[in-house]
C-alpha positions in Angstrom: -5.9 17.2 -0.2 -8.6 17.3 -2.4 -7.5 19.8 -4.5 -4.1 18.9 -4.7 -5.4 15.3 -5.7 -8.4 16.4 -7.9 -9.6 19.9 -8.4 -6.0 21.0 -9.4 -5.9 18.9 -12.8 -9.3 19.7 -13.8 -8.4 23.3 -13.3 -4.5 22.6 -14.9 -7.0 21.3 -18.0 -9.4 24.2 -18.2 -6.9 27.0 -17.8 -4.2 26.1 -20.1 -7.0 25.2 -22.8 -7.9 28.8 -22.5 -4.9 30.1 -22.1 -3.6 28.6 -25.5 -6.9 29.4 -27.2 -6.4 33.4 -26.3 -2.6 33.3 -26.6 -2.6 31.1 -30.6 -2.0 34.8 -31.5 1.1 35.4 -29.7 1.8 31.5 -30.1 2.1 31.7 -34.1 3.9 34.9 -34.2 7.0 33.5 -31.6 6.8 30.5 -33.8 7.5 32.5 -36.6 10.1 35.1 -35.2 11.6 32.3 -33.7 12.2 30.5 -36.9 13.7 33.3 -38.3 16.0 34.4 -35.3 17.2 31.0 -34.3 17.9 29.6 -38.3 15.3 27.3 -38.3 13.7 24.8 -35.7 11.9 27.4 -33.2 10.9 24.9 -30.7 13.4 22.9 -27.9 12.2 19.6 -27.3 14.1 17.6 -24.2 13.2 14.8 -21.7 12.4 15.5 -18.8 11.2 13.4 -15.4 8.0 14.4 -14.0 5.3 12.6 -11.6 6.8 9.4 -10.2 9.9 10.8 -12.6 8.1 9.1 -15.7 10.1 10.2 -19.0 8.0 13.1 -20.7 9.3 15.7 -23.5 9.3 19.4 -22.5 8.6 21.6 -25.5 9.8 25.0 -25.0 11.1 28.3 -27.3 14.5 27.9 -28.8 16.5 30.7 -27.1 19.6 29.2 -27.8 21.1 29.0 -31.4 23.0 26.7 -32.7 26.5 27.9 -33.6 29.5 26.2 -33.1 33.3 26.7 -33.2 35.5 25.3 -36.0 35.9 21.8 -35.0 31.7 21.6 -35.0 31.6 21.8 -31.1 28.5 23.9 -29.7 29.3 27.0 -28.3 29.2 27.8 -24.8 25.4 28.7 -23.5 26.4 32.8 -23.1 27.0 32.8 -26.3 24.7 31.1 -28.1 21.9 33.2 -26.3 21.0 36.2 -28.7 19.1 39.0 -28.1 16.8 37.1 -29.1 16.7 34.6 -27.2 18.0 37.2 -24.1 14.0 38.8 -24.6 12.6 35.0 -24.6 13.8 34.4 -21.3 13.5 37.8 -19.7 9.8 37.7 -20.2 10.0 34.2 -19.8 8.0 33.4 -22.9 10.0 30.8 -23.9 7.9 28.9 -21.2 4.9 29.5 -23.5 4.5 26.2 -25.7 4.3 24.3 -21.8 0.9 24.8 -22.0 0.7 22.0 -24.3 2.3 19.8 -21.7 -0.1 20.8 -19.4 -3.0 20.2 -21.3 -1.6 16.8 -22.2 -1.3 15.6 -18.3 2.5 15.9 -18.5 2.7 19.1 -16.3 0.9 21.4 -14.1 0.5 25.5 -14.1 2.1 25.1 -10.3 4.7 22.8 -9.0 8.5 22.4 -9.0 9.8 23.0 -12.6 10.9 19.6 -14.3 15.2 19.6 -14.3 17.1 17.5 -16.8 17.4 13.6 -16.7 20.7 13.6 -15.7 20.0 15.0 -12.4 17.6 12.2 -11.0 21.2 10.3 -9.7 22.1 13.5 -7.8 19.7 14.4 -5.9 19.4 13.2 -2.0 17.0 11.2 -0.5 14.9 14.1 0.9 15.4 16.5 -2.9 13.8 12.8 -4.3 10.2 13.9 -3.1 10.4 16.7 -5.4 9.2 14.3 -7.9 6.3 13.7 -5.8 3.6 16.0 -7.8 3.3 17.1 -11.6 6.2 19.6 -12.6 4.8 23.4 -13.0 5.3 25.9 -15.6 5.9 28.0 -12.4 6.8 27.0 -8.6 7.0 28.3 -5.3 10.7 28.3 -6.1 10.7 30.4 -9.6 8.0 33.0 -7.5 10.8 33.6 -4.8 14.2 34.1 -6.4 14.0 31.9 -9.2 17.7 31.4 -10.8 19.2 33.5 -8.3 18.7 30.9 -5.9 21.3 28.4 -4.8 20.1 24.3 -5.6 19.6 23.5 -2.3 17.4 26.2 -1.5 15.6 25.5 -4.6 15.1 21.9 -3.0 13.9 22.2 -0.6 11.3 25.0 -1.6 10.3 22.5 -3.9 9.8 19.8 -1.5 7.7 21.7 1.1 5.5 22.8 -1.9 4.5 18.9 -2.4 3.8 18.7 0.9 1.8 21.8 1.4 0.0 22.7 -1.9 -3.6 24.7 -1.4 -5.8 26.4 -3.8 -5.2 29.8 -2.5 -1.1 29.0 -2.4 -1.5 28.5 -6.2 -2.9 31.3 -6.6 -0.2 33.7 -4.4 2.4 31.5 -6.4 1.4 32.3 -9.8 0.5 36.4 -8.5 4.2 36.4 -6.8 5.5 34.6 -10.4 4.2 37.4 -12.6 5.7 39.9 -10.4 8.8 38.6 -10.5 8.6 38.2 -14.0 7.8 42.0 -14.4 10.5 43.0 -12.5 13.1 40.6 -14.0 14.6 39.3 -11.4 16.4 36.4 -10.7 16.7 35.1 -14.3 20.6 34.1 -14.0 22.5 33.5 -10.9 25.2 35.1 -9.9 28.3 34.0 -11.8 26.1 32.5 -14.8 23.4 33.7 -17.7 21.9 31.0 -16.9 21.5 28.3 -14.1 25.1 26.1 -13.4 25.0 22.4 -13.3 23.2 20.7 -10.6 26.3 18.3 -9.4 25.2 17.2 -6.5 24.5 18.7 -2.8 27.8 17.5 -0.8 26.8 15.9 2.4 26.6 18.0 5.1 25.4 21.0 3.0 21.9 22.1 4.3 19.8 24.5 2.8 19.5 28.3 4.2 15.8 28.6 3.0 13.5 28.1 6.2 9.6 27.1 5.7 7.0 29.9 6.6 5.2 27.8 8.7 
C-alpha cells in the first residue's frame, strides 16, 4: 500500500516530466500535423471524472474532424475519423498530450482510463470503486483487450486493479500495453471503430473476465 498511496505519484511526477521533456519533439510536430489534418484546433479537450470522480479536463489529439451534414449536424464518429486520425489511434498517440494531466495530479501512467461524465449514473454499485484511484493513460484493462472488450469485463478489470495495484504490476501493465499497441489490437470492438456507448450493465449481467488470483 505504500506504493499505491505514495511512491506511485512521485514516480507518475518524475516519469511523465521526462517523458514530455524527450517527447516535445514529437509533441510539436503532432501539434502541427494535427492542425493541418483536422482544420484547425489539434487538441480535444473534455471532462472527465477521476479520483473521488472530481471534474478534471482530459486533453488529448483531435482524431476526429469536424464535418457535418447539411442541416449542421456532426457526422457520425466512422466518418469523421480520417486517415489521420485512423494513424492517431492505431499508435495510440493521440493519448500523448495526457502526460500533462499526469504531471498536473489529474491522472496517473497506470489505472482505469477516465470514461465520459455521463456515465457516472450508469455504473453499479460495485463498477463505482473504479473511481477509487487516479485514471491511467493505460490500465490493466487497455493491456488485455482493450476496446475489444465488452464493459463489463472492462469493469471489473478495472475494479480489481484498485484493489490490487503493485509496483511490479505497473510495470507488466505498461510492458503488456506497448505490446498490444505494437500489435494493434483491440483498438475497436467488434461492430464499432470505436467503443459503443456505455448504457448501462442490465441486472443480472455478470462479467466473464475472472481475476488471476
Amino acid at each position: 500500500m505504500i506504493y499505491a498511496n505514495f511512491f506511485k505519484r512521485i514516480l507518475d511526477f518524475i516519469l511523465s516530466l521526462c517523458a514530455v521533456i524527450v517527447l516535445s519533439p514529437l509533441l510539436l510536430t503532432l501539434t502541427a500535423f494535427g492542425a493541418v489534418f483536422m482544420r484547425g484546433n489539434p487538441f480535444f479537450l473534455q471532462e472527465r471524472p477521476g479520483k473521488g470522480k472530481k471534474i478534471f479536463k482530459l486533453i488529448k489529439f483531435r482524431s476526429m474532424d469536424n464535418r457535418r451534414d447539411k442541416k449542421g449536424n456532426l457526422l457520425p464518429d466512422d466518418e469523421r475519423l480520417n486517415k489521420y486520425g485512423k494513424f492517431l489511434r492505431n499508435t495510440s498517440l493521440d493519448e500523448l498530450p495526457e502526460l500533462f494531466n499526469i504531471l498536473k495530479g489529474d491522472m496517473s501512467i497506470v489505472g482505469p482510463r477516465p470514461l465520459l461524465v455521463k456515465y457516472l449514473d450508469r455504473y453499479n454499485e460495485e463498477q463505482h470503486h473504479r473511481h477509487d484511484v487516479r485514471p491511467g493513460l493505460t490500465g490493466y484493462a487497455q493491456a488485455n483487450g482493450r476496446n475489444a472488450l465488452s464493459w463489463e469485463d472492462k469493469f471489473a478489470m478495472d475494479v480489481w486493479y484498485t484493489k490490487n495495484i503493485t509496483f511490479f504490476g505497473d510495470i507488466r501493465i505498461v510492458w503488456d500495453t506497448l505490446i498490444t499497441v505494437l500489435k494493434r489490437e483491440g483498438i475497436g470492438s467488434e461492430t464499432s471503430s470505436t467503443m459503443e456507448e456505455f448504457k448501462g450493465t442490465p441486472d443480472g449481467l455478470k462479467a466473464t473476465w475472472r481475476a488471476p488470483y
